[in-house]
PDB file of N, CA, C, O and CB in Angstrom:
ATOM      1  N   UNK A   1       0.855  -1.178   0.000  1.00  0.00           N
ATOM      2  CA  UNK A   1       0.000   0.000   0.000  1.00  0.00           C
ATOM      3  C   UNK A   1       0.897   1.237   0.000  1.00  0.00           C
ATOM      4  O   UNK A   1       1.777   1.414   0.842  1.00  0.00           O
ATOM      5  CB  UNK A   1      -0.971   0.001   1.232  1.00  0.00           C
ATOM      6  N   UNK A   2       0.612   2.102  -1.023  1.00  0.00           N
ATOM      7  CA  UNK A   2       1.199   3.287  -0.817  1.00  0.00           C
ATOM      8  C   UNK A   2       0.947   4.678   0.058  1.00  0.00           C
ATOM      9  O   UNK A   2      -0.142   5.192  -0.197  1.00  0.00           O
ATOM     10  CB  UNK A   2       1.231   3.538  -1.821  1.00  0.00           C
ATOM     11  N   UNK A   3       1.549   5.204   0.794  1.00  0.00           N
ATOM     12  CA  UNK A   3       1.321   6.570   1.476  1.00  0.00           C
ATOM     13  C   UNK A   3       0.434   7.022   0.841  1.00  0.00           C
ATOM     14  O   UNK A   3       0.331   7.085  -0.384  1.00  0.00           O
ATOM     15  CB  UNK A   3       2.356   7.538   1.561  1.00  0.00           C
ATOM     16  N   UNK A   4      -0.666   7.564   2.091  1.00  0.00           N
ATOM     17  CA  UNK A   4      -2.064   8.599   1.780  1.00  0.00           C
ATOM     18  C   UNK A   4      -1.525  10.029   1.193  1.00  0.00           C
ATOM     19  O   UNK A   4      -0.443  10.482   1.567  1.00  0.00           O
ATOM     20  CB  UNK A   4      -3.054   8.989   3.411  1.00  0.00           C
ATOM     21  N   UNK A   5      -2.103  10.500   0.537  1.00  0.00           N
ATOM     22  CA  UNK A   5      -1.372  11.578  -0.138  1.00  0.00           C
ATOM     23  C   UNK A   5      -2.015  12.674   0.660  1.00  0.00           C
ATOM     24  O   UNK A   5      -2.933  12.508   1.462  1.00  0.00           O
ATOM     25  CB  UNK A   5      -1.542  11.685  -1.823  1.00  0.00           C
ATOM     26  N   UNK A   6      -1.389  13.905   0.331  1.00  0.00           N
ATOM     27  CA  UNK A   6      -1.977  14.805   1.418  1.00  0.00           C
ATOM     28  C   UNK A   6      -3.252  15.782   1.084  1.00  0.00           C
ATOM     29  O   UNK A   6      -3.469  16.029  -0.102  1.00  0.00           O
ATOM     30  CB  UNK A   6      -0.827  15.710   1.881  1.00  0.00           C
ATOM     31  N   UNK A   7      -3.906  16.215   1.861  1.00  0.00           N
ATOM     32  CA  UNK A   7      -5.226  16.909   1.682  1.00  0.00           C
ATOM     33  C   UNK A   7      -5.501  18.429   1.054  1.00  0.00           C
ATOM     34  O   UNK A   7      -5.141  19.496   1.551  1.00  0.00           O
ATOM     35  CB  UNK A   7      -5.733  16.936   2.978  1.00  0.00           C
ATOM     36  N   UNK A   8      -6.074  18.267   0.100  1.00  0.00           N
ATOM     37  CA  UNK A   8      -5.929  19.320  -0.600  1.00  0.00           C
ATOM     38  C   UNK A   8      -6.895  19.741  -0.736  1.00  0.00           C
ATOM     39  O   UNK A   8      -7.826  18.999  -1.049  1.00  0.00           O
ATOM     40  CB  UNK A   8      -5.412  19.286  -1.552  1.00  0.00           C
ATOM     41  N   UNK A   9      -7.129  21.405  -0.522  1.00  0.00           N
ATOM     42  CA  UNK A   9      -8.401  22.100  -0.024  1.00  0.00           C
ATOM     43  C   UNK A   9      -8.903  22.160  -1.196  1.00  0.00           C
ATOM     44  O   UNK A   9      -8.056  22.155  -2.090  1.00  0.00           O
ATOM     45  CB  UNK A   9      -8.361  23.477   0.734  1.00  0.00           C
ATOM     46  N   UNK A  10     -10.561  22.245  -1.701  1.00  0.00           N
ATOM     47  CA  UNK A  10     -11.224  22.434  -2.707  1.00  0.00           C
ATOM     48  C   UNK A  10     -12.495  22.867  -2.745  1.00  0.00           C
ATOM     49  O   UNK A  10     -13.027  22.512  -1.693  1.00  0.00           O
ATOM     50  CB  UNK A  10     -11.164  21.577  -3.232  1.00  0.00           C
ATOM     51  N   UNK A  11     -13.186  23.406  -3.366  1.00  0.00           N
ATOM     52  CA  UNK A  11     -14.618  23.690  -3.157  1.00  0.00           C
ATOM     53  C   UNK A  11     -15.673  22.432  -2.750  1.00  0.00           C
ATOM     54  O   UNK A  11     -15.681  21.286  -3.200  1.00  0.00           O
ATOM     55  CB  UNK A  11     -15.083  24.321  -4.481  1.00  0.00           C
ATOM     56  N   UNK A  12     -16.496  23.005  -1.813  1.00  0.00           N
ATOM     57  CA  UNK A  12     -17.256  21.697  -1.428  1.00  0.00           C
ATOM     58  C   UNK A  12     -17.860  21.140  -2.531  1.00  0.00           C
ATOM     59  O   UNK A  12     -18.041  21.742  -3.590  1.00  0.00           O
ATOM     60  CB  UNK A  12     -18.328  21.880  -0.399  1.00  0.00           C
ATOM     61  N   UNK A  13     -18.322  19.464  -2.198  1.00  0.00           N
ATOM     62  CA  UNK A  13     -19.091  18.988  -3.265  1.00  0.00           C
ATOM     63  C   UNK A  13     -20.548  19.459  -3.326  1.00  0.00           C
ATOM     64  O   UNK A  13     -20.917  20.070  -2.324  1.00  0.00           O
ATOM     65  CB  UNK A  13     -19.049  17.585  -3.224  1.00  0.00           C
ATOM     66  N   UNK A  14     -21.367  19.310  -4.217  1.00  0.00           N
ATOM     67  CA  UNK A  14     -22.688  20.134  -4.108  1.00  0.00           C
ATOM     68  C   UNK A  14     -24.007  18.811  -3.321  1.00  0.00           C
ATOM     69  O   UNK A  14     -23.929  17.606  -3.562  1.00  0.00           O
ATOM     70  CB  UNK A  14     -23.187  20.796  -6.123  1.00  0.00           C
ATOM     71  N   UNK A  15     -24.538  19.116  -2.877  1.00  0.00           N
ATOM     72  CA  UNK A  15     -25.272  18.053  -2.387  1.00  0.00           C
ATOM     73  C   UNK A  15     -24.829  17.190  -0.600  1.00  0.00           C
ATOM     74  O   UNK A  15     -25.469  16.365   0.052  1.00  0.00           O
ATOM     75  CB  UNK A  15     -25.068  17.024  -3.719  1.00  0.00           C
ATOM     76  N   UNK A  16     -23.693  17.764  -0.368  1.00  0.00           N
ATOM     77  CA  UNK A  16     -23.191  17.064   1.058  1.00  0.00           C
ATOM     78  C   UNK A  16     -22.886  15.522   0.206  1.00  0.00           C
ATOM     79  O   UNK A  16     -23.224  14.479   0.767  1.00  0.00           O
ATOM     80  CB  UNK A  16     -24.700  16.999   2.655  1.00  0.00           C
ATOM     81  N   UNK A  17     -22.282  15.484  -1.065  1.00  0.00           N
ATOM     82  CA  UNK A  17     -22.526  14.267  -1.394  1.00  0.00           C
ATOM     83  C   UNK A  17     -20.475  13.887  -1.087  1.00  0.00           C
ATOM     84  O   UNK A  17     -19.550  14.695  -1.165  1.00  0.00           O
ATOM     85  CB  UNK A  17     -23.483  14.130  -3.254  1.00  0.00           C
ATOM     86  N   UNK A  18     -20.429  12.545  -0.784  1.00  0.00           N
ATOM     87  CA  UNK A  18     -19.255  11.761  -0.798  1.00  0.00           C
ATOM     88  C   UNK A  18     -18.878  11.292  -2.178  1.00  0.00           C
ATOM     89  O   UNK A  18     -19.514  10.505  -2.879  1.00  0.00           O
ATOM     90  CB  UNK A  18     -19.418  10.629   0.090  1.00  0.00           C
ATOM     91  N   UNK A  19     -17.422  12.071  -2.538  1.00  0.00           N
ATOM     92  CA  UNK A  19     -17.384  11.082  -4.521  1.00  0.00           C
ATOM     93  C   UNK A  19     -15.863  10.206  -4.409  1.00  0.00           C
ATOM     94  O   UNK A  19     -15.078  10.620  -3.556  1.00  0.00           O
ATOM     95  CB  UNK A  19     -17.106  12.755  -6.566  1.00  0.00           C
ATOM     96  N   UNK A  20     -15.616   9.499  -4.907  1.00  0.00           N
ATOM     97  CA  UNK A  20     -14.356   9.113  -4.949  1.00  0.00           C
ATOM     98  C   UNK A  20     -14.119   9.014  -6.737  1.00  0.00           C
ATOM     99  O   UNK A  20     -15.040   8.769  -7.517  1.00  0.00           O
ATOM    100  CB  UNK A  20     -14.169   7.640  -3.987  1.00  0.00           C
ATOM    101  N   UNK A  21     -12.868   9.232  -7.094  1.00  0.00           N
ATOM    102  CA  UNK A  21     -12.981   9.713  -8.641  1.00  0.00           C
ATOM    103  C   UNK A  21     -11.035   8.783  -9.032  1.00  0.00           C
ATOM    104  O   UNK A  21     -10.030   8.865  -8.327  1.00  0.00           O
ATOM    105  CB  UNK A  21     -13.149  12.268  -8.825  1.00  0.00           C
ATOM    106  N   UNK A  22     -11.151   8.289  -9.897  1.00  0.00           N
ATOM    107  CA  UNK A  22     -10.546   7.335 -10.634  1.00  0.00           C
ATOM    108  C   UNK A  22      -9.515   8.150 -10.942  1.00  0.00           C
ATOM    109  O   UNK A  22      -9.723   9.350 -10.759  1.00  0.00           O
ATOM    110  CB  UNK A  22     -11.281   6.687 -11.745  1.00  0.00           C
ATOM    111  N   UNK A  23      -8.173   7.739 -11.475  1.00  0.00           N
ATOM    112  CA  UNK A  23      -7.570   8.619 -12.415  1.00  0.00           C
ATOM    113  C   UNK A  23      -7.072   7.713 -13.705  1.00  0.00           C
ATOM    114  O   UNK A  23      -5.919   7.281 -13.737  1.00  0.00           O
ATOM    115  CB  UNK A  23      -6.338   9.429 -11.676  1.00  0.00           C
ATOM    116  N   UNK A  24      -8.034   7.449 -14.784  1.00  0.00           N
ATOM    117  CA  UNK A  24      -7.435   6.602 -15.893  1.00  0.00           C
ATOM    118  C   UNK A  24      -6.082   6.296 -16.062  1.00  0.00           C
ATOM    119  O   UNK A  24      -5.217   7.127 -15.782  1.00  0.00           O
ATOM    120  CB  UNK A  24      -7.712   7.100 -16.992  1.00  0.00           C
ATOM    121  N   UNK A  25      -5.818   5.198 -16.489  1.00  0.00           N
ATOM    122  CA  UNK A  25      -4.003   4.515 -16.594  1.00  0.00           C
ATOM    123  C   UNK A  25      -3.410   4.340 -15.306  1.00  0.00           C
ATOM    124  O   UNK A  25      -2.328   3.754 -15.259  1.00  0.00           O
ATOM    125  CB  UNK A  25      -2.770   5.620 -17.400  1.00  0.00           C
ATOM    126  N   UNK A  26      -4.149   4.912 -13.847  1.00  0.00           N
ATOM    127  CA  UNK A  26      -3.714   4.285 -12.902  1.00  0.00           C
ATOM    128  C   UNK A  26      -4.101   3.661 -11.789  1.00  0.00           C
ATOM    129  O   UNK A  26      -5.104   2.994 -12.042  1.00  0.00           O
ATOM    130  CB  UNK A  26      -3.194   4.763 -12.666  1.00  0.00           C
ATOM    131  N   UNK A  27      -3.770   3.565 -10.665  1.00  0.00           N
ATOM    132  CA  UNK A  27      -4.326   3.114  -9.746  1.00  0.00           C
ATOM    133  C   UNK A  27      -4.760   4.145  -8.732  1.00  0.00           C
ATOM    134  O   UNK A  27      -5.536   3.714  -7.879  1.00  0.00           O
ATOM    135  CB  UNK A  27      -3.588   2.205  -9.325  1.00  0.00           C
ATOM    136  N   UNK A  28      -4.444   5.332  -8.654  1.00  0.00           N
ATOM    137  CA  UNK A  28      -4.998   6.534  -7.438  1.00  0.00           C
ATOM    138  C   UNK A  28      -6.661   6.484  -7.304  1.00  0.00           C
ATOM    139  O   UNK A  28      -7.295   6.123  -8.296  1.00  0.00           O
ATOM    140  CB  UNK A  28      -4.544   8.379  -8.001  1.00  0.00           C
ATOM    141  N   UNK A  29      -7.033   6.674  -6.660  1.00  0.00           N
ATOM    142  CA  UNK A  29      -8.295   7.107  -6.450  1.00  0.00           C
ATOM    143  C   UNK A  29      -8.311   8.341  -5.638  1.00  0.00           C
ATOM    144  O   UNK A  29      -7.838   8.119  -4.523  1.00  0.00           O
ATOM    145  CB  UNK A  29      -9.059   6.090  -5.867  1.00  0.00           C
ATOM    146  N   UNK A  30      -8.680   9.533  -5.803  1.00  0.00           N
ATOM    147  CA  UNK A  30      -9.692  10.546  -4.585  1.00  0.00           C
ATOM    148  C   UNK A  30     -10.520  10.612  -4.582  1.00  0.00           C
ATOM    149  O   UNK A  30     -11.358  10.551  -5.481  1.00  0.00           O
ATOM    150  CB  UNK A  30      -9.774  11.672  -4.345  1.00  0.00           C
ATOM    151  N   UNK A  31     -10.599  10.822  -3.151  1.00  0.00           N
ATOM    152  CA  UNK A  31     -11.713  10.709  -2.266  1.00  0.00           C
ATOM    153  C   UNK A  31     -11.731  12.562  -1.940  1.00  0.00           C
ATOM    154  O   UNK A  31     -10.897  13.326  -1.454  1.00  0.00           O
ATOM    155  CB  UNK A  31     -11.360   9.440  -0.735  1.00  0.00           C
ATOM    156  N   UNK A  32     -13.010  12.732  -2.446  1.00  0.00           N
ATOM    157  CA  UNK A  32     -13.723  14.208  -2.273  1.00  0.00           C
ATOM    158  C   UNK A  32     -14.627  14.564  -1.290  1.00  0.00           C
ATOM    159  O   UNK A  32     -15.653  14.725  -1.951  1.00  0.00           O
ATOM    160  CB  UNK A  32     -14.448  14.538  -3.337  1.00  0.00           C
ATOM    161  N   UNK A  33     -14.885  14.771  -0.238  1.00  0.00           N
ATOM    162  CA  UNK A  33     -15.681  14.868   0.638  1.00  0.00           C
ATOM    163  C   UNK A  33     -16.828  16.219   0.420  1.00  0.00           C
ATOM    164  O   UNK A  33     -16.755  17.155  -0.376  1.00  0.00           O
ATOM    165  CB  UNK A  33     -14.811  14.879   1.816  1.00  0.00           C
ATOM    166  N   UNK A  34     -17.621  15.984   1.195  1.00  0.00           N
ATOM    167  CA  UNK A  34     -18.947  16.769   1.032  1.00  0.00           C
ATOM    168  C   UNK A  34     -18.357  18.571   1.655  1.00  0.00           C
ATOM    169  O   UNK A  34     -19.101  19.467   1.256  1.00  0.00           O
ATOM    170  CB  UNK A  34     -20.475  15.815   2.264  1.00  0.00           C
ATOM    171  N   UNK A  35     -17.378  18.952   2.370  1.00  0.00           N
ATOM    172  CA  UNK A  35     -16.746  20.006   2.878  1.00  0.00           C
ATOM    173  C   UNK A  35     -15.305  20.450   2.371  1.00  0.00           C
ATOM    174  O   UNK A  35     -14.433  21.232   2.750  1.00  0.00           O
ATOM    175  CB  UNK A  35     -16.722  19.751   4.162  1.00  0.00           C
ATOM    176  N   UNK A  36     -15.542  19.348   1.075  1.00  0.00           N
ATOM    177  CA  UNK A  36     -13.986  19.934   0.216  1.00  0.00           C
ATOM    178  C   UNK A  36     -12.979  19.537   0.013  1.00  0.00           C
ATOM    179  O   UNK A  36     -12.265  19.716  -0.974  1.00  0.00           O
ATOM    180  CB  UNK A  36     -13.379  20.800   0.543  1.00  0.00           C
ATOM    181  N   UNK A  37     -12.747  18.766   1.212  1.00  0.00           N
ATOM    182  CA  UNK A  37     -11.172  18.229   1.753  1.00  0.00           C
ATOM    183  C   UNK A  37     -10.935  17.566   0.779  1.00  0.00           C
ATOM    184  O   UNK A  37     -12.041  17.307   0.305  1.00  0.00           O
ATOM    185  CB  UNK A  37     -10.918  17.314   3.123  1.00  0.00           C
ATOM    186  N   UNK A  38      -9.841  16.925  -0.096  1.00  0.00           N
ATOM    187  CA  UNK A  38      -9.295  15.730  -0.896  1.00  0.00           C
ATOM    188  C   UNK A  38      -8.130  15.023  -0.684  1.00  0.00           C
ATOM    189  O   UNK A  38      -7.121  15.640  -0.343  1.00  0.00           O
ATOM    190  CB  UNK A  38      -9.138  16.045  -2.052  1.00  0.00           C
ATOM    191  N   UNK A  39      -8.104  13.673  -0.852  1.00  0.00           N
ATOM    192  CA  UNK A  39      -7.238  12.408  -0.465  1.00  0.00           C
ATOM    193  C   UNK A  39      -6.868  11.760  -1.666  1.00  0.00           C
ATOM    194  O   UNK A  39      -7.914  11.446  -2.234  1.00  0.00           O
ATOM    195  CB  UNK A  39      -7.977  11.350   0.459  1.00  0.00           C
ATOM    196  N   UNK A  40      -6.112  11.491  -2.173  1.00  0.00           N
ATOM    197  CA  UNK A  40      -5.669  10.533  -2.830  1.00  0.00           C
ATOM    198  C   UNK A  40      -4.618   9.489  -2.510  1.00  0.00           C
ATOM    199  O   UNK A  40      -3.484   9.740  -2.101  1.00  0.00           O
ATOM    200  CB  UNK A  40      -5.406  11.039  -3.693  1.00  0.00           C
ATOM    201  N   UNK A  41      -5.036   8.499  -2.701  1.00  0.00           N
ATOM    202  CA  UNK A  41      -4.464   6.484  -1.905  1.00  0.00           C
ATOM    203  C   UNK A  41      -4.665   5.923  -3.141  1.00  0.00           C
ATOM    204  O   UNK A  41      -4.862   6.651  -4.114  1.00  0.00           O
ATOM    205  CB  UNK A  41      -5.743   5.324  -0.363  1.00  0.00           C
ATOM    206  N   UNK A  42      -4.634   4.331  -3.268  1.00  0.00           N
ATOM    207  CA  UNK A  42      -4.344   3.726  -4.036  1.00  0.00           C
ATOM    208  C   UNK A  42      -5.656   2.308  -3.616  1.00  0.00           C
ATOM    209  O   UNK A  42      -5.948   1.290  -4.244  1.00  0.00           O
ATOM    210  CB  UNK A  42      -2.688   3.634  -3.997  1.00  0.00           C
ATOM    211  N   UNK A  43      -5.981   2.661  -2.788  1.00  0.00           N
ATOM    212  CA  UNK A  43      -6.631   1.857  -1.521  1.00  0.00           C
ATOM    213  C   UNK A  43      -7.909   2.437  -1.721  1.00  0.00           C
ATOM    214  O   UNK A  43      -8.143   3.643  -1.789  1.00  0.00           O
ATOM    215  CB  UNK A  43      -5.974   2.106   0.124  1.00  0.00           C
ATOM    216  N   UNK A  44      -8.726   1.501  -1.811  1.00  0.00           N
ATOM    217  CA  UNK A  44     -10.273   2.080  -2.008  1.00  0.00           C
ATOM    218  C   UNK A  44     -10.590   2.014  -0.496  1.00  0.00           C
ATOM    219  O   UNK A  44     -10.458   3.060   0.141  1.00  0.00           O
ATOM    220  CB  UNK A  44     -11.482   1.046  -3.104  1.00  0.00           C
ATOM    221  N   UNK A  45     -10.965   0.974   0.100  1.00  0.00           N
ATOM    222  CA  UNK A  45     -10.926   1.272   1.875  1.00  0.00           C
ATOM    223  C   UNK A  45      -9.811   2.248   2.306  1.00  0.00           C
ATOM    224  O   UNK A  45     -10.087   3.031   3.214  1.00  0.00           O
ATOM    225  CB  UNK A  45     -10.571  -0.230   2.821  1.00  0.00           C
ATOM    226  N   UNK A  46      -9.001   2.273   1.941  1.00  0.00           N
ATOM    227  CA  UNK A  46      -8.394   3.931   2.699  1.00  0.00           C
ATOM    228  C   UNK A  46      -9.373   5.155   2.554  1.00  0.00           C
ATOM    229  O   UNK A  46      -9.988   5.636   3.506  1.00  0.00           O
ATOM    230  CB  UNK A  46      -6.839   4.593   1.829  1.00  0.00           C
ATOM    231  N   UNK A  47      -9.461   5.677   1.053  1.00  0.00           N
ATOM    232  CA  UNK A  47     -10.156   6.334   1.099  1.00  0.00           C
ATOM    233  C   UNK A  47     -11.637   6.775   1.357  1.00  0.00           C
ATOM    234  O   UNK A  47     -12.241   7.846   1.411  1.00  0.00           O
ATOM    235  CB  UNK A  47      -9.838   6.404   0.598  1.00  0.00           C
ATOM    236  N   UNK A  48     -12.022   5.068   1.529  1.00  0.00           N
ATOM    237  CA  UNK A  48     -13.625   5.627   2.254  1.00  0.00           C
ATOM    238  C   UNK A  48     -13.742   5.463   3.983  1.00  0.00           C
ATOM    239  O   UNK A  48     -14.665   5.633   4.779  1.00  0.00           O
ATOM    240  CB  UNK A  48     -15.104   4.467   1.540  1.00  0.00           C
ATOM    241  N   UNK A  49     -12.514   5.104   4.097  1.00  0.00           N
ATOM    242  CA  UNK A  49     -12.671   5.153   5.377  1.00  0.00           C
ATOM    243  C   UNK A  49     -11.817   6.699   6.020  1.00  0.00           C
ATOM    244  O   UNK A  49     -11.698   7.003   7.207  1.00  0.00           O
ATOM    245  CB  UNK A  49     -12.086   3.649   5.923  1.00  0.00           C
ATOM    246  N   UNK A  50     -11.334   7.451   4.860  1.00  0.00           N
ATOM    247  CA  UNK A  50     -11.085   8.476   5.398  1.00  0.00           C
ATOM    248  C   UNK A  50     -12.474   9.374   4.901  1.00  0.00           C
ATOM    249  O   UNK A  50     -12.759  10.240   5.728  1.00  0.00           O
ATOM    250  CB  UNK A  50      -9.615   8.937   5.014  1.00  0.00           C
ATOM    251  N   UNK A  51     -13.093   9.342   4.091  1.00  0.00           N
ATOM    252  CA  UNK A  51     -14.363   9.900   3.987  1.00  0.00           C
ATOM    253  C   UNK A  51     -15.206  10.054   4.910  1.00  0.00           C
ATOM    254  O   UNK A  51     -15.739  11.064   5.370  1.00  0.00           O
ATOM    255  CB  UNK A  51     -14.938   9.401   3.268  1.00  0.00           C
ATOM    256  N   UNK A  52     -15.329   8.507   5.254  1.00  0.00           N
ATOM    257  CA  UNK A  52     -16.097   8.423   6.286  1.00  0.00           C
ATOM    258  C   UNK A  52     -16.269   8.864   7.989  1.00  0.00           C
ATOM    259  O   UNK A  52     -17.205   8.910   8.787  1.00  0.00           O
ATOM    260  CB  UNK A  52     -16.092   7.476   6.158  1.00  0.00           C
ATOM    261  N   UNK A  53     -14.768   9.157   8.024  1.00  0.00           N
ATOM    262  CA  UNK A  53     -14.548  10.120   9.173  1.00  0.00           C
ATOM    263  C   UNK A  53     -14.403  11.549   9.478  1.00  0.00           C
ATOM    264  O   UNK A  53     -13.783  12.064  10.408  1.00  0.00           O
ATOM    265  CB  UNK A  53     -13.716   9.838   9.558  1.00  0.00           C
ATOM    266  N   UNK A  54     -15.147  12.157   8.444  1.00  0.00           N
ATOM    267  CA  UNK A  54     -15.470  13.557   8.527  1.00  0.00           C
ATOM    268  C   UNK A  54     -16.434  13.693   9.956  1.00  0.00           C
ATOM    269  O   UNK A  54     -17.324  12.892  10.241  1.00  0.00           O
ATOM    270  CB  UNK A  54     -16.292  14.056   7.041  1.00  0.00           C
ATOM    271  N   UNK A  55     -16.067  14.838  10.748  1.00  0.00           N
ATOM    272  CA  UNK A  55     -15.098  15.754  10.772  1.00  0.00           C
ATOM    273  C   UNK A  55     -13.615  15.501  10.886  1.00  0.00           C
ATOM    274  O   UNK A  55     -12.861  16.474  10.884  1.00  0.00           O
ATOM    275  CB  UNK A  55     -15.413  16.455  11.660  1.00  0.00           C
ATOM    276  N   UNK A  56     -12.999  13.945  11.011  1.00  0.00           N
ATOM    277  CA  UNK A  56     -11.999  13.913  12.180  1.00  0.00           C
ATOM    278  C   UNK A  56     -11.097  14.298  11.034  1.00  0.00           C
ATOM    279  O   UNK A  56     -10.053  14.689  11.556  1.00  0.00           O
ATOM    280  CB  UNK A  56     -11.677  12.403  13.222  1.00  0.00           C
ATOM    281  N   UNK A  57     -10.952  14.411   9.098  1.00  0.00           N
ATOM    282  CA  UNK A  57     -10.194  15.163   8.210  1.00  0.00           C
ATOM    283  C   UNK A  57      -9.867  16.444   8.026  1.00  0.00           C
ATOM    284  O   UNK A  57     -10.632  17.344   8.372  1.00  0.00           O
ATOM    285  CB  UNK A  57     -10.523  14.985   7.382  1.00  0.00           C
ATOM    286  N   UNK A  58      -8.996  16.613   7.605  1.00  0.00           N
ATOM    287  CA  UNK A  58      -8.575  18.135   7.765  1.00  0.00           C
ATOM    288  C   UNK A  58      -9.776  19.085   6.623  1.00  0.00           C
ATOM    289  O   UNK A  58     -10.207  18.422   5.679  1.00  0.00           O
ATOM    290  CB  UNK A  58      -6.585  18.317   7.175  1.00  0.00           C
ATOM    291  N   UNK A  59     -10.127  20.149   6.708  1.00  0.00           N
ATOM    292  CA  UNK A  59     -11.224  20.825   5.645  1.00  0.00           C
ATOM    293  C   UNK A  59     -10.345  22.166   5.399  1.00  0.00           C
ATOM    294  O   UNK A  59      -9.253  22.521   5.843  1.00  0.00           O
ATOM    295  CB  UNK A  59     -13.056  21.186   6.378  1.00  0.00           C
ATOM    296  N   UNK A  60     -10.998  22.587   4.772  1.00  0.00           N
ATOM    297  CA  UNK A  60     -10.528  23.947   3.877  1.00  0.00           C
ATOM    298  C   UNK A  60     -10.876  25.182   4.651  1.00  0.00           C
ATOM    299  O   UNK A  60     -10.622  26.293   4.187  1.00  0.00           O
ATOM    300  CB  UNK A  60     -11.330  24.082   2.336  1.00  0.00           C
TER     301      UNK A  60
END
């Protein structure tokens, strides 16, 4: 498993909705949270389990 990458502030998602988003040709996934924050792992349970602990992620 590779190191969680670090959180990068962004406009919230619209809806309070949770997205996690692919990056074609590789293996990253981010994880976008409903307050902005973003993660990128390699690890699909990493990233929903850092989703899923909003507030305890850093936000914008």
């Amino acid at each position: 498993m590779s190191p969680a990458g670090p959180v990068i502030p962004a406009r919230p998602v619209s809806g309070g909705r949770l997205r996690v988003e692919w990056s074609p040709g590789s293996d990253r996934l981010t994880g976008i949270c409903h307050c902005g924050a973003r993660r990128t792992a390699e690890d699909p349970a990493e990233i929903w389990t850092w989703l899923l602990a909003h507030p305890g992620h850093g936000t914008p």
